[in-house]
PDB file with SEQRES, HELIX, SHEET and CRYST1 records, atoms N, CA, C and O in Angstrom:
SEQRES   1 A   76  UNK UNK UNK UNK UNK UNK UNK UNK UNK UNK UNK UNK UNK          
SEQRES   2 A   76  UNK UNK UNK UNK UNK UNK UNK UNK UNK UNK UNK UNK UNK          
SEQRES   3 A   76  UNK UNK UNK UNK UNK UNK UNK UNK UNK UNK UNK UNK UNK          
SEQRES   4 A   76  UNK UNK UNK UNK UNK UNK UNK UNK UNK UNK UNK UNK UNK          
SEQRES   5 A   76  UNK UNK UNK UNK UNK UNK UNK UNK UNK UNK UNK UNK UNK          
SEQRES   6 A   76  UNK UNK UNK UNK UNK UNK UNK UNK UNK UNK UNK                  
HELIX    1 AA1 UNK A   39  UNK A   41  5                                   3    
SHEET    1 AA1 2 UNK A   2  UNK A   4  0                                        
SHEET    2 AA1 2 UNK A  14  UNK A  15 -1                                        
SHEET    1 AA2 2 UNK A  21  UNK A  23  0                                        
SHEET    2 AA2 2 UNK A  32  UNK A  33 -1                                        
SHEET    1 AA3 2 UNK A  47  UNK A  56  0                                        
SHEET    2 AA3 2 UNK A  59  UNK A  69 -1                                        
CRYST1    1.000    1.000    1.000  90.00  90.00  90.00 P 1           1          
ATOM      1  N   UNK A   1       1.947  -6.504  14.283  1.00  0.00           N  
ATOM      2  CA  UNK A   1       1.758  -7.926  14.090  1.00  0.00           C  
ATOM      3  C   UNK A   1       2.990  -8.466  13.386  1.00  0.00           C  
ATOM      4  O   UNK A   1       3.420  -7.895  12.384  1.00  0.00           O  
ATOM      5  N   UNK A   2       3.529  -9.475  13.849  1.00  0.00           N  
ATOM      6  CA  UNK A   2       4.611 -10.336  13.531  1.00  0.00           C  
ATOM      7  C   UNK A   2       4.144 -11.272  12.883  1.00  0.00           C  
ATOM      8  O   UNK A   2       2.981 -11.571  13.156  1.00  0.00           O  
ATOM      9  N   UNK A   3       4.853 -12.070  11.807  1.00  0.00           N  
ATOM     10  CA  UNK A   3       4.760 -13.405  11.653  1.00  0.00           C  
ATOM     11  C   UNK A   3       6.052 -14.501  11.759  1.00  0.00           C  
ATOM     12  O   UNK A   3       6.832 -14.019  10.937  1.00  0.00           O  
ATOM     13  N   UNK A   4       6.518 -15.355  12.154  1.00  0.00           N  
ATOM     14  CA  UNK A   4       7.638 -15.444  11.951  1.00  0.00           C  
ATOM     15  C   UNK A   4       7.484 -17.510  11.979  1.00  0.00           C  
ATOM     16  O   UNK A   4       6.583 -18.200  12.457  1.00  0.00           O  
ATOM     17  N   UNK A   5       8.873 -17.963  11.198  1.00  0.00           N  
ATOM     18  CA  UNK A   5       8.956 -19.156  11.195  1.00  0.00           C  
ATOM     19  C   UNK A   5       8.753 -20.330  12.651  1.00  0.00           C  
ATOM     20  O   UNK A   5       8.203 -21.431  12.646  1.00  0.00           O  
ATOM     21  N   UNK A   6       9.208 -19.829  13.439  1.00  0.00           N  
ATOM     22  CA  UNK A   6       8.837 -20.139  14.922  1.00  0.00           C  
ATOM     23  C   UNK A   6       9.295 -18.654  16.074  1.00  0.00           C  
ATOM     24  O   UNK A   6       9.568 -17.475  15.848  1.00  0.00           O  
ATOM     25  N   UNK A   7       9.161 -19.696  17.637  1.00  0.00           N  
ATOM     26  CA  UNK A   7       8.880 -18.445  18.050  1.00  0.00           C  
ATOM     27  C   UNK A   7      10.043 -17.694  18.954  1.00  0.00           C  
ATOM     28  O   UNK A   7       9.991 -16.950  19.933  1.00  0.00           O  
ATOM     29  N   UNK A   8      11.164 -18.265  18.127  1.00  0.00           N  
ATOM     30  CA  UNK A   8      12.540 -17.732  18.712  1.00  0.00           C  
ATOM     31  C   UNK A   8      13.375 -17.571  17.536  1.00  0.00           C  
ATOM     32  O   UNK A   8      14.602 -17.477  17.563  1.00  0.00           O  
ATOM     33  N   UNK A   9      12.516 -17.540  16.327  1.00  0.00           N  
ATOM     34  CA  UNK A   9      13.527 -17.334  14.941  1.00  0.00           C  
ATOM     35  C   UNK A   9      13.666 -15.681  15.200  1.00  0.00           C  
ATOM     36  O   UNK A   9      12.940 -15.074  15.987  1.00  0.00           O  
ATOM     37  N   UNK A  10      14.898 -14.963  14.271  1.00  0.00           N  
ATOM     38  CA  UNK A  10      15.371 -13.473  14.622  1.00  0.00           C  
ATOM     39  C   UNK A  10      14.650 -12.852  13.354  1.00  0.00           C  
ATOM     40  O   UNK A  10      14.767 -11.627  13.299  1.00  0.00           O  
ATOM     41  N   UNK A  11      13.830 -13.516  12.180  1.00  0.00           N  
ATOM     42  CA  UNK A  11      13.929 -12.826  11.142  1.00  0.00           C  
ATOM     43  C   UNK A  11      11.901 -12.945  10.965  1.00  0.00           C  
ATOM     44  O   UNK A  11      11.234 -13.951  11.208  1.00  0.00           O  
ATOM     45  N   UNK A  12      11.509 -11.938  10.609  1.00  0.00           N  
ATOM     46  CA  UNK A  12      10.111 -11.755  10.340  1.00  0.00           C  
ATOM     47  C   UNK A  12       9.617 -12.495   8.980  1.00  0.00           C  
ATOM     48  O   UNK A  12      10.180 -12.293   7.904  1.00  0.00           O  
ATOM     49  N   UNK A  13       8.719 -13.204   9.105  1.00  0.00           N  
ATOM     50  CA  UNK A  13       8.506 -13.098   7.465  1.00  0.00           C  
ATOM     51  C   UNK A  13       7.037 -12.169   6.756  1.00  0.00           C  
ATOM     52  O   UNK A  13       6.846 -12.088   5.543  1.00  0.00           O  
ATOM     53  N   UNK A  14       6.130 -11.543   7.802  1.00  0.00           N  
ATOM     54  CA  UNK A  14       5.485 -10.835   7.806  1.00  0.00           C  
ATOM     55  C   UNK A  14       5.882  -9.266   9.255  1.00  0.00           C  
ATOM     56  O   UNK A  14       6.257  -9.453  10.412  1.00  0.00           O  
ATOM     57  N   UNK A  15       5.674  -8.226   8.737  1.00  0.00           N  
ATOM     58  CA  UNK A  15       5.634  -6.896   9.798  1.00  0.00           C  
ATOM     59  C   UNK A  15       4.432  -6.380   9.554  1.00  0.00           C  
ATOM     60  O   UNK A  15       4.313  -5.980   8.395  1.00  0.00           O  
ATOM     61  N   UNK A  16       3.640  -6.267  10.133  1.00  0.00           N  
ATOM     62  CA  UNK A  16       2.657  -5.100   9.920  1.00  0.00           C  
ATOM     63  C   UNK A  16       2.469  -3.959  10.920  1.00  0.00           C  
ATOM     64  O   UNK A  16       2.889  -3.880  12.075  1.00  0.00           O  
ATOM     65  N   UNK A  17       1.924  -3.311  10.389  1.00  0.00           N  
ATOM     66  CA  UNK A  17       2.038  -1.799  11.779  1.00  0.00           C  
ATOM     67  C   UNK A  17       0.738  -1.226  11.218  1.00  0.00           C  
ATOM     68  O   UNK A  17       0.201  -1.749  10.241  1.00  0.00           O  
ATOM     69  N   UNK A  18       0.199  -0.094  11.863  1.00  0.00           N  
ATOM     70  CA  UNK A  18      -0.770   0.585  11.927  1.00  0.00           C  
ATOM     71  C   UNK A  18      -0.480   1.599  10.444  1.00  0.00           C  
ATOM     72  O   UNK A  18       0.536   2.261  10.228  1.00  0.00           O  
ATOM     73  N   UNK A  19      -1.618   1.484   9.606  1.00  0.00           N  
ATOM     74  CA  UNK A  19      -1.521   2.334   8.612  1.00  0.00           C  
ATOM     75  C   UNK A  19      -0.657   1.370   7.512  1.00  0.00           C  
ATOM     76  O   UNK A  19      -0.967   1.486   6.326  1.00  0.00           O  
ATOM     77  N   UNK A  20       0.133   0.676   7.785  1.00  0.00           N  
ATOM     78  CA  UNK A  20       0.382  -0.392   6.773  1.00  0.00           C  
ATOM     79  C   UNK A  20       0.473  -2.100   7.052  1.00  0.00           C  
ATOM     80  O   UNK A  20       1.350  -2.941   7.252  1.00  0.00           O  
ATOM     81  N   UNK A  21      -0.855  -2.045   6.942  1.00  0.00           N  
ATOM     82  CA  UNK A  21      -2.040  -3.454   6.734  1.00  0.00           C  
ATOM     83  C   UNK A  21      -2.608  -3.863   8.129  1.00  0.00           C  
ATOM     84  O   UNK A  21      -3.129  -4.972   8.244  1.00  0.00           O  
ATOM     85  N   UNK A  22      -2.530  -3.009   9.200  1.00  0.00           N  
ATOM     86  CA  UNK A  22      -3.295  -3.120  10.066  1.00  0.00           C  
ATOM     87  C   UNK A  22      -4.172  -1.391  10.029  1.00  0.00           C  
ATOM     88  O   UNK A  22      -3.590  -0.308   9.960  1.00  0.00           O  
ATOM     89  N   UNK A  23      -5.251  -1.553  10.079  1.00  0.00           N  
ATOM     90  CA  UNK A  23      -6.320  -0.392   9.846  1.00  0.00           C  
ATOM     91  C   UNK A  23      -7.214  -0.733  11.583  1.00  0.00           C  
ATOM     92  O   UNK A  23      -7.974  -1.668  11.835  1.00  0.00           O  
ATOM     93  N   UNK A  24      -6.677   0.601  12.689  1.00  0.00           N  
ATOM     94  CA  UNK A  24      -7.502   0.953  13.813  1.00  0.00           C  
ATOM     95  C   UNK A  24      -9.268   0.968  13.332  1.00  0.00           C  
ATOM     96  O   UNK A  24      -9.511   0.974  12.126  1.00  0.00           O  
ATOM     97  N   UNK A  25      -9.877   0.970  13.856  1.00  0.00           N  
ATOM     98  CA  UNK A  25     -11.444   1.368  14.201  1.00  0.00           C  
ATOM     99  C   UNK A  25     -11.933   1.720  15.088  1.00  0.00           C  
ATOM    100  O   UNK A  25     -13.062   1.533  15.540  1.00  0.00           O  
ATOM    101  N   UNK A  26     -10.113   2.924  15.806  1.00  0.00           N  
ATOM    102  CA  UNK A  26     -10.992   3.815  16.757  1.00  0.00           C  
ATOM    103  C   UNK A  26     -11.939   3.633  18.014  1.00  0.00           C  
ATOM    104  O   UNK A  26     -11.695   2.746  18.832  1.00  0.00           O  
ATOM    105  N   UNK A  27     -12.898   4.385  18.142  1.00  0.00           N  
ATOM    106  CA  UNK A  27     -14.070   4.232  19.284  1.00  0.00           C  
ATOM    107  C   UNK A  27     -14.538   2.348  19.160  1.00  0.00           C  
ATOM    108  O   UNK A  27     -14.610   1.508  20.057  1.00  0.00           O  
ATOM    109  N   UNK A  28     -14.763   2.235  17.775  1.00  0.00           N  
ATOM    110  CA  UNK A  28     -15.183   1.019  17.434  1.00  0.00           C  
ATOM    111  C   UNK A  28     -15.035  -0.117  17.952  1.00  0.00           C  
ATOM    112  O   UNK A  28     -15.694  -1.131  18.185  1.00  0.00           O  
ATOM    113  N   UNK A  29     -13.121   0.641  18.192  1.00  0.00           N  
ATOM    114  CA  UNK A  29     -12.660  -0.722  18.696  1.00  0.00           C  
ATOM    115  C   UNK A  29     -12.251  -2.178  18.148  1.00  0.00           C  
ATOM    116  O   UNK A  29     -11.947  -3.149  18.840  1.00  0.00           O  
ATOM    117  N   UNK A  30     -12.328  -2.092  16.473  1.00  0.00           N  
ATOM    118  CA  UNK A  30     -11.706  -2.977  15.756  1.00  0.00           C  
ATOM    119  C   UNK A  30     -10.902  -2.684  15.000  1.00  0.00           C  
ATOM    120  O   UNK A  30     -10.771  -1.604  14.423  1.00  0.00           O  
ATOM    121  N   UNK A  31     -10.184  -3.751  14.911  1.00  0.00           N  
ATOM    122  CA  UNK A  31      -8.631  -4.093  14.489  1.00  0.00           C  
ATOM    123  C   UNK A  31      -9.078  -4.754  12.701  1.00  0.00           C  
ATOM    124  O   UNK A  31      -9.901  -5.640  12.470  1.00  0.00           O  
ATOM    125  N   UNK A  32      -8.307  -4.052  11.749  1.00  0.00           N  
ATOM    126  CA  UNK A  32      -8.657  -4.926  10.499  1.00  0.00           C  
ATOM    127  C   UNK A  32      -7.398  -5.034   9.486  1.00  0.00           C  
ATOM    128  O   UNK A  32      -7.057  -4.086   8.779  1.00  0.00           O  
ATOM    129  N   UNK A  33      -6.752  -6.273   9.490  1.00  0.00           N  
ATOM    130  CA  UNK A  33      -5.668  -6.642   9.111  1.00  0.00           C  
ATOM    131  C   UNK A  33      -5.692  -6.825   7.278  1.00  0.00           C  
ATOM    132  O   UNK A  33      -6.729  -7.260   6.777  1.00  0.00           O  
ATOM    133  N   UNK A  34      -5.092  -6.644   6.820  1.00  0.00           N  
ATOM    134  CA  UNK A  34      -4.845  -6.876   5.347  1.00  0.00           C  
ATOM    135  C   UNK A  34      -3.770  -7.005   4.588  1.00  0.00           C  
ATOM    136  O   UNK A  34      -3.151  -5.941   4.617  1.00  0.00           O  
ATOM    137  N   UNK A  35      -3.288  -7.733   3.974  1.00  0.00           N  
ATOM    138  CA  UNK A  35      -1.973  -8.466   3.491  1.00  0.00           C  
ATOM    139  C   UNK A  35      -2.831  -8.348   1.858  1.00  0.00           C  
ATOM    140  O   UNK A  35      -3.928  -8.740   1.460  1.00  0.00           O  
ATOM    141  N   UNK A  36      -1.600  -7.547   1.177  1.00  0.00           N  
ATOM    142  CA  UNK A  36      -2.070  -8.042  -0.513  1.00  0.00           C  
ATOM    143  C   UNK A  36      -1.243  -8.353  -1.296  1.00  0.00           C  
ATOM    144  O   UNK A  36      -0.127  -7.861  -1.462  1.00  0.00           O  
ATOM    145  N   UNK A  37      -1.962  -9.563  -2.063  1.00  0.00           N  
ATOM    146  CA  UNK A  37      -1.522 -10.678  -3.095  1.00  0.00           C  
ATOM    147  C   UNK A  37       0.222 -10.649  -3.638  1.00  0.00           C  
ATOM    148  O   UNK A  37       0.877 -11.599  -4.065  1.00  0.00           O  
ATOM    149  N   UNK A  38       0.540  -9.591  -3.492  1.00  0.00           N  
ATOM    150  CA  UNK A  38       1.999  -8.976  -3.599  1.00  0.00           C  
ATOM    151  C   UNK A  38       2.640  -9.716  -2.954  1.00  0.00           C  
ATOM    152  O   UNK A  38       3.132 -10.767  -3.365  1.00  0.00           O  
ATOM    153  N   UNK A  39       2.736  -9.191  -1.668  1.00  0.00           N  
ATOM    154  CA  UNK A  39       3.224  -9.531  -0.198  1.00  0.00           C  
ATOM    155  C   UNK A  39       3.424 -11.421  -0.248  1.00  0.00           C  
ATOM    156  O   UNK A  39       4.441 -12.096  -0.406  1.00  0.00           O  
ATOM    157  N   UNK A  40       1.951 -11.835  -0.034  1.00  0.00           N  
ATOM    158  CA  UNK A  40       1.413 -13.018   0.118  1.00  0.00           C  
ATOM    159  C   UNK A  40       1.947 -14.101  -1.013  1.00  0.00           C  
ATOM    160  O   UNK A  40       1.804 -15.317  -0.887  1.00  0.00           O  
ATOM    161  N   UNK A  41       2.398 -13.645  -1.811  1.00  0.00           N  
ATOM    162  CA  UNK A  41       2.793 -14.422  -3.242  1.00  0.00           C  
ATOM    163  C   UNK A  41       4.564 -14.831  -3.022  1.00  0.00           C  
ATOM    164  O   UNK A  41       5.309 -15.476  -3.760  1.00  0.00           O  
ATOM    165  N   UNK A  42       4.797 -14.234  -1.851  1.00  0.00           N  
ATOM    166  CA  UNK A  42       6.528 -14.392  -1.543  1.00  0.00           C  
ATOM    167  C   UNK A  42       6.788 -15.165  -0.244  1.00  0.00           C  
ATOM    168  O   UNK A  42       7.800 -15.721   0.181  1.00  0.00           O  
ATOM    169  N   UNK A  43       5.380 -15.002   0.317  1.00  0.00           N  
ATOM    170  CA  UNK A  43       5.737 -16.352   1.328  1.00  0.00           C  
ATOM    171  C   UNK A  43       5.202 -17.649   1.139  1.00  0.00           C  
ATOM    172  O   UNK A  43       4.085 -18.009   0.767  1.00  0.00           O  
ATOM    173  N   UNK A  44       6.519 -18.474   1.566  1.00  0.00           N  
ATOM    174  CA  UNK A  44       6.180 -20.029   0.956  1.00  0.00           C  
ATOM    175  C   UNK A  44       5.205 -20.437   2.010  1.00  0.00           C  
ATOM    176  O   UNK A  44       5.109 -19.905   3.116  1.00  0.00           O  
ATOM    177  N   UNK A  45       4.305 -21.693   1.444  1.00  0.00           N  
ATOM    178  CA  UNK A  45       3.749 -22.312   2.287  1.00  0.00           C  
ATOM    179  C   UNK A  45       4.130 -23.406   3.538  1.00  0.00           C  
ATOM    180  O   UNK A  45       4.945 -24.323   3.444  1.00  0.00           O  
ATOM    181  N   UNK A  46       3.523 -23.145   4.430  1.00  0.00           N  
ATOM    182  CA  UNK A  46       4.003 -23.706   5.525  1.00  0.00           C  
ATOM    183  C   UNK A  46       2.840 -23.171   6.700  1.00  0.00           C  
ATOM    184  O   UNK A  46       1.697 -22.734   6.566  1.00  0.00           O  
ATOM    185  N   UNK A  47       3.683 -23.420   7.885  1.00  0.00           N  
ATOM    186  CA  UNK A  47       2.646 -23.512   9.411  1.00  0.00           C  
ATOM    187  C   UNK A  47       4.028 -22.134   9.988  1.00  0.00           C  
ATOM    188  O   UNK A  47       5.217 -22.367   9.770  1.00  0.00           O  
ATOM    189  N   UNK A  48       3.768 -21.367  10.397  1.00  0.00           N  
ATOM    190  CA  UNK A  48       4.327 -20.218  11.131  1.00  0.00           C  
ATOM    191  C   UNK A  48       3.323 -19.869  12.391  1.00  0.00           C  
ATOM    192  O   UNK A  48       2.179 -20.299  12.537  1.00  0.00           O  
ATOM    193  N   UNK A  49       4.146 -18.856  13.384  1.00  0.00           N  
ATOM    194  CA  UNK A  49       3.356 -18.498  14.336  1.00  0.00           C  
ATOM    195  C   UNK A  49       3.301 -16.916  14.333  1.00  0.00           C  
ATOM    196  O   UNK A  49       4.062 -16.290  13.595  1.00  0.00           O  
ATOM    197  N   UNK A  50       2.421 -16.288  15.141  1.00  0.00           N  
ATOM    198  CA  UNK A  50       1.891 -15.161  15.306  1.00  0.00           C  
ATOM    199  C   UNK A  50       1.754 -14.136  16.322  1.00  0.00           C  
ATOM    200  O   UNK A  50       1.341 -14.662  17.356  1.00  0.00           O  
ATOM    201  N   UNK A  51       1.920 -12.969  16.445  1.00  0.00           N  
ATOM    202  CA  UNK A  51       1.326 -12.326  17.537  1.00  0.00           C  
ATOM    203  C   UNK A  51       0.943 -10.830  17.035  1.00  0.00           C  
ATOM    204  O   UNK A  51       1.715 -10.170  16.339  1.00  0.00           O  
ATOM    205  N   UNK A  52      -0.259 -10.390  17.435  1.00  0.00           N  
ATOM    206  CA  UNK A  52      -0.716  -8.852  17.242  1.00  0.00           C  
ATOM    207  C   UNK A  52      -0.866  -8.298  18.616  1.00  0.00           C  
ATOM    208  O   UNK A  52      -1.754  -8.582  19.421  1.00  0.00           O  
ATOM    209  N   UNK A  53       0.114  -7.476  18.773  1.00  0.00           N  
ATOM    210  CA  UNK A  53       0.051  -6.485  19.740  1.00  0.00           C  
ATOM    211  C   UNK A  53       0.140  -5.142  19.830  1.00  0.00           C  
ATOM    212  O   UNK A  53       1.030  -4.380  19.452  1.00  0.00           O  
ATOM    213  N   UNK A  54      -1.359  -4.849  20.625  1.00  0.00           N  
ATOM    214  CA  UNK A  54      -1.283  -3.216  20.598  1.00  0.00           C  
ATOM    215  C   UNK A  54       0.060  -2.387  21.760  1.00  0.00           C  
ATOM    216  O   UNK A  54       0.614  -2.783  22.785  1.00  0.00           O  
ATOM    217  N   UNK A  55       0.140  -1.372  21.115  1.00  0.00           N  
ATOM    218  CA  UNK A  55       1.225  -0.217  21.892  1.00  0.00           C  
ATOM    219  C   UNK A  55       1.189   0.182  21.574  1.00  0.00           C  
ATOM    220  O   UNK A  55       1.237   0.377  20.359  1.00  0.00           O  
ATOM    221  N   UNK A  56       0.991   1.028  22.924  1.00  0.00           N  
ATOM    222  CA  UNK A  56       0.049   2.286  23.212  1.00  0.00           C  
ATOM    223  C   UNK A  56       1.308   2.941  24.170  1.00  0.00           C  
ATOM    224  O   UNK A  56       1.116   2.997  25.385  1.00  0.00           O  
ATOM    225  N   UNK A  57       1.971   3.195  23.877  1.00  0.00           N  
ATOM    226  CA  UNK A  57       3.582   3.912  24.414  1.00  0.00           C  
ATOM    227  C   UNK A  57       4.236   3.402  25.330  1.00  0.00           C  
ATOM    228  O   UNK A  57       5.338   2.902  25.100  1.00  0.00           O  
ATOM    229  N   UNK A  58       3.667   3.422  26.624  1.00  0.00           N  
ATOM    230  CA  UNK A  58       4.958   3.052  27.837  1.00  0.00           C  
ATOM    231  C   UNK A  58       3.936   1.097  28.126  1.00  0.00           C  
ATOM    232  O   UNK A  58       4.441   0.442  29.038  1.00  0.00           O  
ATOM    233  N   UNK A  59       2.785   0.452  27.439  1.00  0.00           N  
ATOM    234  CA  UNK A  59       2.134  -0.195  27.979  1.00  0.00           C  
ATOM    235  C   UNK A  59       2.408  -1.415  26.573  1.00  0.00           C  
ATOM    236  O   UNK A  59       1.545  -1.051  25.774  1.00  0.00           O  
ATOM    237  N   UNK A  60       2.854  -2.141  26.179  1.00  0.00           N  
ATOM    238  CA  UNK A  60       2.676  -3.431  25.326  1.00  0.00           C  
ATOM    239  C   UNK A  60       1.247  -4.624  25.631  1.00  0.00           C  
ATOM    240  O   UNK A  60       1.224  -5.103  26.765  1.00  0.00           O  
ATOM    241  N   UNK A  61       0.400  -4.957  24.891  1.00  0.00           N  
ATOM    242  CA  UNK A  61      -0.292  -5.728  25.383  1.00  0.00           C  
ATOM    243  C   UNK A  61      -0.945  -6.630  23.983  1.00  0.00           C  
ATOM    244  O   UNK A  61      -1.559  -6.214  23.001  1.00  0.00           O  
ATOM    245  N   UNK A  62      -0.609  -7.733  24.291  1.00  0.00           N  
ATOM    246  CA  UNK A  62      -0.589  -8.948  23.120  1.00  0.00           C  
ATOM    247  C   UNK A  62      -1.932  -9.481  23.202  1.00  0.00           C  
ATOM    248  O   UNK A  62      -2.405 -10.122  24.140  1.00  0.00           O  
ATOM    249  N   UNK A  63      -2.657  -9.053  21.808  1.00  0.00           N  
ATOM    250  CA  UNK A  63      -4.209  -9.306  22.050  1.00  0.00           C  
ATOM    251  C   UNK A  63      -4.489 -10.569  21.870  1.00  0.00           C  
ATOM    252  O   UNK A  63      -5.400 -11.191  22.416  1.00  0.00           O  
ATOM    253  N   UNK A  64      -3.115 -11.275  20.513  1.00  0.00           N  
ATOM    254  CA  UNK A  64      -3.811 -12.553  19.571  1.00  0.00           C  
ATOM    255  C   UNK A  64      -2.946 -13.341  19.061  1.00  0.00           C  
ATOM    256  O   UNK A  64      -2.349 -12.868  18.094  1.00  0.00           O  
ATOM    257  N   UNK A  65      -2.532 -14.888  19.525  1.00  0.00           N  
ATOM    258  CA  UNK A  65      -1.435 -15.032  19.122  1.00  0.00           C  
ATOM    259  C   UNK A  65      -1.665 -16.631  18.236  1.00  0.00           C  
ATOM    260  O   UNK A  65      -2.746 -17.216  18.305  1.00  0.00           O  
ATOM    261  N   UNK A  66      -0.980 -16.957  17.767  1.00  0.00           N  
ATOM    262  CA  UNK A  66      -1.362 -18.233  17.149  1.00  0.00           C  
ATOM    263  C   UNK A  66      -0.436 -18.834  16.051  1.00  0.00           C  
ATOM    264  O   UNK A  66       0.707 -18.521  15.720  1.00  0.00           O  
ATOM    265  N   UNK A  67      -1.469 -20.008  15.487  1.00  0.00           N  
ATOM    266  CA  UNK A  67      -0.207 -20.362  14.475  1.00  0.00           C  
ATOM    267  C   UNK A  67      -1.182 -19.842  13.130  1.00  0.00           C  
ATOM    268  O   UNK A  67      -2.412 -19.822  13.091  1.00  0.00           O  
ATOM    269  N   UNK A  68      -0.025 -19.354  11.844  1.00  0.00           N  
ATOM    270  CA  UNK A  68      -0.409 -18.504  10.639  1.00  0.00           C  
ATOM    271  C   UNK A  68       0.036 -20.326   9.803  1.00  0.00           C  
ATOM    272  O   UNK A  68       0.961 -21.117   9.990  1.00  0.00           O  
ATOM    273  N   UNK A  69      -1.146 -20.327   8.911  1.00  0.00           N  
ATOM    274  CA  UNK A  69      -0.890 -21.481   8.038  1.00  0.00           C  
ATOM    275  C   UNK A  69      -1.275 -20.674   6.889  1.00  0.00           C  
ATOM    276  O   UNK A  69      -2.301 -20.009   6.742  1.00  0.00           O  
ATOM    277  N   UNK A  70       0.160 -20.911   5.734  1.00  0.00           N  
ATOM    278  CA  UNK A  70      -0.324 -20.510   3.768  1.00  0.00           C  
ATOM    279  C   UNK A  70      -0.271 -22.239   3.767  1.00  0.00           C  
ATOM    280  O   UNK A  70       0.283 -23.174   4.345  1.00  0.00           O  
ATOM    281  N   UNK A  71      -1.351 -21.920   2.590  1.00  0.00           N  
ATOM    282  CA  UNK A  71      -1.675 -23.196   1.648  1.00  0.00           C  
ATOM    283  C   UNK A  71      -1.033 -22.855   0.370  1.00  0.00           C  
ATOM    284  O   UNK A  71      -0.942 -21.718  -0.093  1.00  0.00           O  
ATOM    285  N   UNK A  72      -0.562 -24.024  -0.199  1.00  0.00           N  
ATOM    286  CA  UNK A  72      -0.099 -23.785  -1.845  1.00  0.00           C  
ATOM    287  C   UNK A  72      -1.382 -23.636  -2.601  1.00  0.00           C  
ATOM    288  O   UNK A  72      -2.322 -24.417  -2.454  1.00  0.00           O  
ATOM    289  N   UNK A  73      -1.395 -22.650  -3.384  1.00  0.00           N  
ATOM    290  CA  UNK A  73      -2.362 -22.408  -4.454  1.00  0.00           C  
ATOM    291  C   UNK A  73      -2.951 -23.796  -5.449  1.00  0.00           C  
ATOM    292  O   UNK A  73      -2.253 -24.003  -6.441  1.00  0.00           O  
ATOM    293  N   UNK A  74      -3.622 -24.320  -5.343  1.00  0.00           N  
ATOM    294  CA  UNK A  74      -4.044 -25.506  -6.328  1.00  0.00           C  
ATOM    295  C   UNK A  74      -4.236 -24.958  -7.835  1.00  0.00           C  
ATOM    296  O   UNK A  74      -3.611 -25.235  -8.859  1.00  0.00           O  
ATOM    297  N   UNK A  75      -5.483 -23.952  -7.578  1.00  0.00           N  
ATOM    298  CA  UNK A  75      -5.825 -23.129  -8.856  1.00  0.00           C  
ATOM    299  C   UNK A  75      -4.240 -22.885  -9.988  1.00  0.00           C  
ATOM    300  O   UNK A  75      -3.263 -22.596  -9.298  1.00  0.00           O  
ATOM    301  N   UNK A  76      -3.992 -22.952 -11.213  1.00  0.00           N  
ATOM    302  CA  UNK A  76      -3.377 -22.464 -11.617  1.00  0.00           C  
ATOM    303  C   UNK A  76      -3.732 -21.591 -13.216  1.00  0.00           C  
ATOM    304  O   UNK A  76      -2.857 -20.918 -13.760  1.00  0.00           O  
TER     305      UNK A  76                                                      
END                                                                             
């Protein structure tokens, strides 16, 4: 899973991969994404776009794509 400022920028502002913050579920068959407060605390707010795609070796296939919106924290 990518995140990036739009959808021809060269630079990521999120990577995720399997085993770090995307977690398989197997037979199950679900996908469970997780980003922590670390990470999330360094990207500014704004509207970005998205894509999660599985690969599975010689086959690429883009399950989910969209736009990623952070909100500024109100709470302080």
């Amino acid at each position: 899973m990518q995140v990036r400022d739009s959808y021809d920028s060269d630079t990521a502002i999120l990577s995720l991969t399997n085993g770090s913050g995307i977690t398989l579920g197997g037979t199950a068959g679900t996908i469970g994404v997780s980003v922590g407060y670390q990470t999330m605390g360094s990207v500014v707010a704004g509207q970005y776009v998205y894509d999660l795609e599985l690969n599975s070796g010689s086959q690429v296939t883009r399950l989910v794509q969209g736009i990623f919106t952070v909100q500024a924290e109100v709470t302080r």
